[in-house]
N, C-alpha and C positions, 0 to 999 in steps of 0.2 A: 377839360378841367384837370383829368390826371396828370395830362402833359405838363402843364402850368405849375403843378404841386411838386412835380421833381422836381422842376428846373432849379427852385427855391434851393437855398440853403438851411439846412435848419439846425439849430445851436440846440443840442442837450445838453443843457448842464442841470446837474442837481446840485439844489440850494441848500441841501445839505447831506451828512456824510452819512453812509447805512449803519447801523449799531448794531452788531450782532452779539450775542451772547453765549458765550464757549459754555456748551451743556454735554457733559460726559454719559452717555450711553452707557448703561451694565447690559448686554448680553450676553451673559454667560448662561442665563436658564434657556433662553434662546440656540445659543450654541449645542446646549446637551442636549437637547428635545432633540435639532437638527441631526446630531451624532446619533442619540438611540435610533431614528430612525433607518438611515444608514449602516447601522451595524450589522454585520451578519450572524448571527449566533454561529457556537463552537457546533461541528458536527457531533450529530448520532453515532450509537457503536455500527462500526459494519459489519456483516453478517459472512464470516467464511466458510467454502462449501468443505463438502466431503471430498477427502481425493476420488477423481475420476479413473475411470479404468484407463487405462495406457499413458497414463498422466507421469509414469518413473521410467527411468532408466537405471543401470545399477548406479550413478555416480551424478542424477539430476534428480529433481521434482517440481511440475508446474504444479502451482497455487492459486486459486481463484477466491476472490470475494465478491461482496457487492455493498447496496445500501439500499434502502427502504425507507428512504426518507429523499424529498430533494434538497437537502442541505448542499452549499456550497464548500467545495473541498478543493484546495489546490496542490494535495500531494497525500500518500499513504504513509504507514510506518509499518513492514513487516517483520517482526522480529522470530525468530527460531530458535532450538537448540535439541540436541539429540536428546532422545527419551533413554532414562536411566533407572534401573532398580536398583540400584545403591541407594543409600540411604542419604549420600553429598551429590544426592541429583541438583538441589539450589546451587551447587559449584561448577556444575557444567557450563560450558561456554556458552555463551547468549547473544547470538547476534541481530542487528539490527540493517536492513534497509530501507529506502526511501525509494519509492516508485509512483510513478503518475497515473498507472494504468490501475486497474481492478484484477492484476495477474501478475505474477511474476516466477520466471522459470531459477530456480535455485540449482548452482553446479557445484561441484566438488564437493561429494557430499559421499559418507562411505557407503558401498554396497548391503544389502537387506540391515537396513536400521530405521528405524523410528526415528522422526522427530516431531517434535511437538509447535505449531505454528500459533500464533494469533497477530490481529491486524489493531492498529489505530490509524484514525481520518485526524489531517488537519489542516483548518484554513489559518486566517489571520486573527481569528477570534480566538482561538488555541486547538485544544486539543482532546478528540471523543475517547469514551471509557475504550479499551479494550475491549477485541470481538472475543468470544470461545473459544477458548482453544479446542484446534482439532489435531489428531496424531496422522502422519502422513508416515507410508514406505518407502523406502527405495528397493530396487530388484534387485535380487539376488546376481551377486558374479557368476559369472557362467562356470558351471564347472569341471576339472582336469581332470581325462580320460588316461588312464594306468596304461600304459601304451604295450611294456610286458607283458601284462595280464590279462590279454584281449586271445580269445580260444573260439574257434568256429569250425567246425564241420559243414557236411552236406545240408541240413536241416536245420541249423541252430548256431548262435551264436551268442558268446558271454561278454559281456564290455563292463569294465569296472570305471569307476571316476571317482573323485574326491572333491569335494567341496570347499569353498576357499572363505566361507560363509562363519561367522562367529555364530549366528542364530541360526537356530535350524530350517529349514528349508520346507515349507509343504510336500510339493511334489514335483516330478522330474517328467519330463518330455521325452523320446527319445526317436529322432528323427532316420529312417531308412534312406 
């Protein structure tokens, strides 16, 4: 009998035409719902450490942070500037960069000085408060041996140097 029922021709016509009715939709609360939930919130402050021991050179400093939070971050803001006891330390130069990682090595930067760091996180939602600031060193210039004034005998020997250092200096090594 299926055979039989294809072989058929068969005429669909509709006897009459569909009516439909143009009805406008507002989903805009629908859209915001959909948005808050998709949004990512701005990041937390992150938390930058203390410098690390061997972390300077006289003319670098690596910098580390972190977060404590799992917020979603797609870059940092580490800004710096030398530490100043003047009193137009808010006039000191202020720099900023951008970095991906949770570190970043800073160069040319002058020998035994201070600088003062802090970090912001940010994604596409904006931008977290600022970390702490933390004051970081750089090492001292090595310093320049009086080559004149260098006196030695059997048992002893005098070696003078001078310092090339604006700030003073703890203490000196002096290698045999």
């Amino acid at each position: 009998r299926l055979e039989e029922f294809l072989k058929k021709e068969v005429d669909l016509e509709l006897s009459t035409l569909p009516v439909f009715e143009e009805r406008v939709i507002d989903v805009s609360e629908v859209e915001q719902l959909m948005d808050s939930i998709n949004a990512v919130p701005a990041p937390c402050a992150p938390v930058i450490n203390p410098q690390a021991p061997n972390a300077a050179t006289g003319t670098s400093l690596r910098v580390c942070w972190g977060l404590f939070s799992d917020d979603t971050v797609e870059c940092y803001q580490l800004c710096y500037k030398p530490v100043s006891n003047e009193r137009h330390s808010d006039e000191q130069a202020e720099h900023t960069l951008k970095v991906k990682e949770t570190y970043c090595t800073i160069t040319d930067l002058l020998p035994n000085t201070q600088y003062e760091f802090w970090v912001s996180a940010l994604n596409a939602s904006g931008i977290s408060p600022p970390s702490e600031r933390a004051v970081y060193v750089t090492a001292p210039s090595p310093p320049t041996i009086k080559n004149k004034k260098i006196r030695s005998c059997e048992n002893a020997a005098l070696v003078c140097w001078e310092s090339r250092d604006i700030n003073p200096v703890d203490s000196y090594t002096v290698e045999l």
